[in-house]
N, C-alpha and C positions, 0 to 999 in steps of 0.2 A: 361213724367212720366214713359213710359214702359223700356226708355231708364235708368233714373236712378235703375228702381227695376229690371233689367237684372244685371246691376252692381251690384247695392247690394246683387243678389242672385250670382253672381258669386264671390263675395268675402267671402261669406260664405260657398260656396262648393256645392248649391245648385244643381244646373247643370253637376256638375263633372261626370260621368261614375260613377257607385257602382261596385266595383270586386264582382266575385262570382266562385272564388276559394277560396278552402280554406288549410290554412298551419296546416299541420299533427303536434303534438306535437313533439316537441325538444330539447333540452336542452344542454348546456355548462356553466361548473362550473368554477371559478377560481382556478390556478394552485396551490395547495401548494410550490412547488416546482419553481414557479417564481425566476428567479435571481433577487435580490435584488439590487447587486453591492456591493465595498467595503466599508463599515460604520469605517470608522477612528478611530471615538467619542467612540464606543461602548467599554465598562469597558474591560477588558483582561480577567477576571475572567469568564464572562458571557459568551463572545466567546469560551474559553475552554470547559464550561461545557457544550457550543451547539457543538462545534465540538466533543469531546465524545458521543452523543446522537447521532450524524450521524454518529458515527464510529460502534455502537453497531446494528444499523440496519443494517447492513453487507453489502453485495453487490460485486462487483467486488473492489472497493476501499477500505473496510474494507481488504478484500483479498491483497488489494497491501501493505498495508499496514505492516500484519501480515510477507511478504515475508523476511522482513530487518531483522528480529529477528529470522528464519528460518534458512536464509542461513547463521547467524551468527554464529547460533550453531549446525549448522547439522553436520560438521564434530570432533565436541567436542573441549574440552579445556585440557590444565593441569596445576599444577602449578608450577613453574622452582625458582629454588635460584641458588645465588650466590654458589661458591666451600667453601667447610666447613661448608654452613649453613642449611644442610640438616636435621639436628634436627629442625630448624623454620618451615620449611616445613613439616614435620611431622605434628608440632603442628597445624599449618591452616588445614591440612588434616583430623586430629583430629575433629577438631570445626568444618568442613565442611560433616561430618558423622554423626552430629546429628541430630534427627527425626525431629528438629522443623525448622530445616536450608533445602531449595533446594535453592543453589546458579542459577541453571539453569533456573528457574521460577522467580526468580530475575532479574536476567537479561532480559528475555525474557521482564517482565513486562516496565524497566527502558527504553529501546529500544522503546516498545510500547510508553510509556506516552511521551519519547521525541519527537517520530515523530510527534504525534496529539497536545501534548501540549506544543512542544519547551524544556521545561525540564520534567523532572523525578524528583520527592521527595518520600526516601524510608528512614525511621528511622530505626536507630538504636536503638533498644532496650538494655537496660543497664541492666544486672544485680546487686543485690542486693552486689556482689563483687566486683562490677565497672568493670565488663568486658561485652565484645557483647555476648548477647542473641540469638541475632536473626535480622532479617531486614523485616521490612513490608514496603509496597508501599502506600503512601498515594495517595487521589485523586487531581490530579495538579490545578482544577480548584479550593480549597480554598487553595494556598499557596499564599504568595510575599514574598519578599525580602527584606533586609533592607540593605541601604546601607551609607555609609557617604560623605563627601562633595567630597571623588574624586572617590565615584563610585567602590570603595570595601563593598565585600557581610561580614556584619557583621553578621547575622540571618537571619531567617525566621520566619514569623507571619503564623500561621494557624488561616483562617478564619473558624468558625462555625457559621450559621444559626441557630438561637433560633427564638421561639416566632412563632406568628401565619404567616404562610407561609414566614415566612423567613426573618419577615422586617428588624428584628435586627442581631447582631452575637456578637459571642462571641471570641476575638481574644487571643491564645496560644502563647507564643515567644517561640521559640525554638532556643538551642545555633548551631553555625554553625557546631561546629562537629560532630553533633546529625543525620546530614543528608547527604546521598546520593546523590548528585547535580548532574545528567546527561544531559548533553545538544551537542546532534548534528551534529547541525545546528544553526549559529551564526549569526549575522549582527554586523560590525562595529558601537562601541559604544553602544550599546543596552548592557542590563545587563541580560534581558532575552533571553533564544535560538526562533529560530524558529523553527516556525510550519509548516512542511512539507505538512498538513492539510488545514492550513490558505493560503498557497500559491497555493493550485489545489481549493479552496473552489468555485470559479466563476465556473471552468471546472464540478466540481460534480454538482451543483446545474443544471447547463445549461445542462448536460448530463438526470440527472433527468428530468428536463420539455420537455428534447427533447423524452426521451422515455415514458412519461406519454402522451406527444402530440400524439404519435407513436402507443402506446394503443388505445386512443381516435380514431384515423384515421383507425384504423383497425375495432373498435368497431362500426363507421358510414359507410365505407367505404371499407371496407373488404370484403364483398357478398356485389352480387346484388342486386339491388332494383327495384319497378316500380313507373313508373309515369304513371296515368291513368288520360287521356284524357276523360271527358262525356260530351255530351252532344255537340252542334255545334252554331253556329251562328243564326238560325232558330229557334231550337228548346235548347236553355239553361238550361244547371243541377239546380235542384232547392238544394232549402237548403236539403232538406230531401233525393235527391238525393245522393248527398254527406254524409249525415248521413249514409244511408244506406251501400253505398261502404265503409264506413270506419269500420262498424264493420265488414263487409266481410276479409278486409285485415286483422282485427285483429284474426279472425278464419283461416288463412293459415298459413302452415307449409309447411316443403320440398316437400312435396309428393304431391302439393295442383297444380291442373291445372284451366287453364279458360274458360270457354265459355259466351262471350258477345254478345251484340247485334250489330247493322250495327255502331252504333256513339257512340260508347266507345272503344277508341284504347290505348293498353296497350305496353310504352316504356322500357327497359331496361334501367338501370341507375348503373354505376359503373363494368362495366362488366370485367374491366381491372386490377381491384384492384387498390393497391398503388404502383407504378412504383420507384423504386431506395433508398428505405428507409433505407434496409443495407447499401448503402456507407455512407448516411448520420449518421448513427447510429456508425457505425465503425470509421469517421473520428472523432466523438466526443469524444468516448471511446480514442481512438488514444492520444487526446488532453489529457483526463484527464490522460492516462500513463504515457503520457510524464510529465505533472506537477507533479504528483505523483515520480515521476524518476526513474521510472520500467520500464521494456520491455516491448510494448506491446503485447509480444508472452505468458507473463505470465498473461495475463487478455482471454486468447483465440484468439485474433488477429492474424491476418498472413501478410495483406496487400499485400498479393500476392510477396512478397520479398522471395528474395532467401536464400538458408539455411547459404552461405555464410554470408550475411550479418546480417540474425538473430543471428547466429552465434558472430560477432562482436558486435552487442547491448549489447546480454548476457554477453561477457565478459568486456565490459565496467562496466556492474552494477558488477558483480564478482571483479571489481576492485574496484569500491566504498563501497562493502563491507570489502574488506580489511581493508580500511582506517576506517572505524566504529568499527571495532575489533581493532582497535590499540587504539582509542579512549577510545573504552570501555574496555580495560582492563588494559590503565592508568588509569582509573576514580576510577574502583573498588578496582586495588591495590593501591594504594595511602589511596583510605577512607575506603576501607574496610580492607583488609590484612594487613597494615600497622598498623592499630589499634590493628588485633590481636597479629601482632609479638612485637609490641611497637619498631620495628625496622627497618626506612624506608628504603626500596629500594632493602633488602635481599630477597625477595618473593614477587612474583609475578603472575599473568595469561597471561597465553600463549596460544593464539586461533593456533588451526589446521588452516591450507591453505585451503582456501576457494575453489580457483579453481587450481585443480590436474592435470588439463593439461596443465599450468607454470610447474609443478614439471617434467612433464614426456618428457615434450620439455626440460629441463635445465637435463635431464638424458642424452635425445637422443645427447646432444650439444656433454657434458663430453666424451660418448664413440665417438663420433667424433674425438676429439681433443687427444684421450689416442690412438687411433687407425691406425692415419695417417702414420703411416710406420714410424716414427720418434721418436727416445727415450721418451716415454709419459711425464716420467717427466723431461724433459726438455720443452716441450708446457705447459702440467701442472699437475702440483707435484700432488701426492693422499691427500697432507693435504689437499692443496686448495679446490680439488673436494669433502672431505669430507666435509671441511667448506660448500661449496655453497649447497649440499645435504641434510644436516644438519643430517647426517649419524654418531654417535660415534665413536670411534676409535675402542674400545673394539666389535665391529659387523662384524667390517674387519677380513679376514680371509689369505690376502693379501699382503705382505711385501710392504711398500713403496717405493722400488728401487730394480731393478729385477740384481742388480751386484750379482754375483759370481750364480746366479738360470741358471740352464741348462734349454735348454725346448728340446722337443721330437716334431721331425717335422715329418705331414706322409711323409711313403715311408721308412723309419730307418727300418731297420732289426732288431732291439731292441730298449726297452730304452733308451736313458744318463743316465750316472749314478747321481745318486739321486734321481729315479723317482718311485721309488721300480717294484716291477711287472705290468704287463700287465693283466689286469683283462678279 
């Protein structure tokens, strides 16, 4: 009989050791910021209007973001016609000076929606004379597309949200020349752009939990702590012992010392801090520049690289700006300027050169090549060097072939003649 009630008290725990430690309050919440992964399924509409909500909380990726429309327009635009059709160009300069019109904040905006939401939708407002008004940017997350059996954009539907939080909506058709269509960034076969957004959205996410974890780790782990030891084998902490030591700890602050008795011994815990959490922090940042397609020297990064090679990063993005400025100012002369000249193709936008150190290397080439001790225009004529400079002719001050021009070398006792006086 003792042999079954040992078993049976040892199946219920009777027997076991009781702890008499006890665990300090703690707590860990779940990540908002958890990666989820990619959701396929999820409506197009709905992922827009969450990638806008994480764009508007800023951050270093709001900031990558804003860069594309930046350095599109930091060194200005202007607008160029055909020869003879500089009265057209008048007329768009006209329309582009009125108070309700900033083509700049246009673009900026069209730039922005395309990277986050793939395209840009900005209507044109018609006036009452059937001419453009003005252009407003709507918001990308209620547009789509309408398209026909082989995948041409006939319209656009604007969705609106009616009713009690949104269950129903209200859908607008708008004619296709009504809108402003900017898009990118493309995928074969796809009718919508992509989202510059949606393809770094793993890297923000995972950046976020790693620096939310990284908070967390500093906030546990950051200062010191102790582990106090009472009481020994002999003589055991009772409960009230521990009650007692624990409001103690909650009464210390920095300036707080100890004195205990022989069998309470008080450990140091954490004394090292968190070891290596910038690189982990930096390699993540790192990840989401690159998905973003920035530098990471323009998020704060350095990576310990040389200037050379920052250097080349910067001008690779310099160069995919280029290419977005040629984009974007086919998109807007075409649907914009072309409307107001009713004349396609005579007027146009012309983005300044983004990066000025192409220009000033294709200067240094020119006097290279004019300079070699060799008739210049036979290496290369002044038209050509004007064309590649995109220098006017009327700015020259300089005959294009130096036949029948004396020159004055030092060491001459005077002038050649033709040179007038010696000042």
């Amino acid at each position: 009989m003792s042999r079954i009630g040992n078993a049976w008290r040892a199946l219920q725990g009777i027997n076991e050791p009781k702890p008499i430690t006890k665990i300090m309050p703690g707590q860990d919440e779940k990540n908002p910021y958890e990666r989820m992964g990619l959701n396929a399924k999820e409506d197009r509409r709905k992922k827009i209007k969450r990638y806008l909500g994480q764009y508007k909380r800023g951050g270093p990726y709001a900031d990558a973001i804003d860069s594309y429309p930046l350095y599109c327009l930091t060194n200005g635009w202007e607008l160029a016609c055909e020869e003879g059709y500089e009265g057209l160009k008048d007329k768009v300069q006209e329309w582009l000076d009125q108070p309700q019109v900033d083509l700049d904040s246009t673009i900026w905006e069209g730039i922005q929606s395309a990277l986050i939401a793939g395209d840009s939708y900005q209507e044109l407002i018609i006036s009452r004379g059937k001419e453009p008004w003005g252009v407003v940017t709507r918001d990308p997350s209620m547009f789509s597309k309408d398209i026909d059996e082989m995948g041409r954009v006939l319209g656009y539907t604007q969705h609106i949200p009616v009713g009690l939080g949104g269950m129903s909506e209200n859908k607008i058709s708008i004619p296709k020349d009504r809108i402003i269509n900017l898009m990118l960034f493309t995928i074969p076969g796809e009718i919508y752009g992509q989202s510059i957004w949606e393809r770094a959205e793993d890297d923000i996410l995972r950046d976020c939990d790693f620096y939310e974890s990284a908070v967390k780790a500093y906030h546990r782990h950051g200062t010191p702590k102790q582990q106090w030891q009472v009481g020994s084998a002999d003589s055991p902490a009772s409960e009230s012992d521990l009650n007692a030591i624990e409001m103690e700890i909650k009464r210390m602050d920095s300036k707080t010392d100890f004195a205990t008795t022989h069998d309470v011994n008080i450990n140091p815990l954490d004394t090292t801090g968190i070891a290596g959490l910038s690189d982990f922090s930096n390699v993540s940042l790192q990840r989401t520049a690159c998905a973003l397609g920035v530098p990471e020297e323009m998020l704060g990064l350095g990576r310990g690289s040389t200037e050379a090679t920052a250097t080349v990063r910067m001008a690779a993005f310099l160069d995919k700006i280029s290419t977005i400025q040629e984009i974007v100012s086919r998109t807007y002369s075409r649907l914009l300027i072309d409307r107001i000249t009713g004349m396609p193709g005579k007027v146009w936008i012309e983005f300044e050169d983004v990066n000025t150190n192409e220009w000033y290397r294709l200067v240094q080439a020119v006097v290279a090549l004019r300079s070699g001790g060799l008739d210049p225009d036979a290496v290369l004529p002044a038209k050509v060097a004007r064309e590649w400079l995109n220098i006017p002719e009327d700015d020259l001050d300089f005959p294009d072939s130096h036949e029948g021009v004396e020159t004055y070398q030092p060491g001459d006792e005077s002038p050649t003649e033709g040179h007038g006086e010696v000042l």
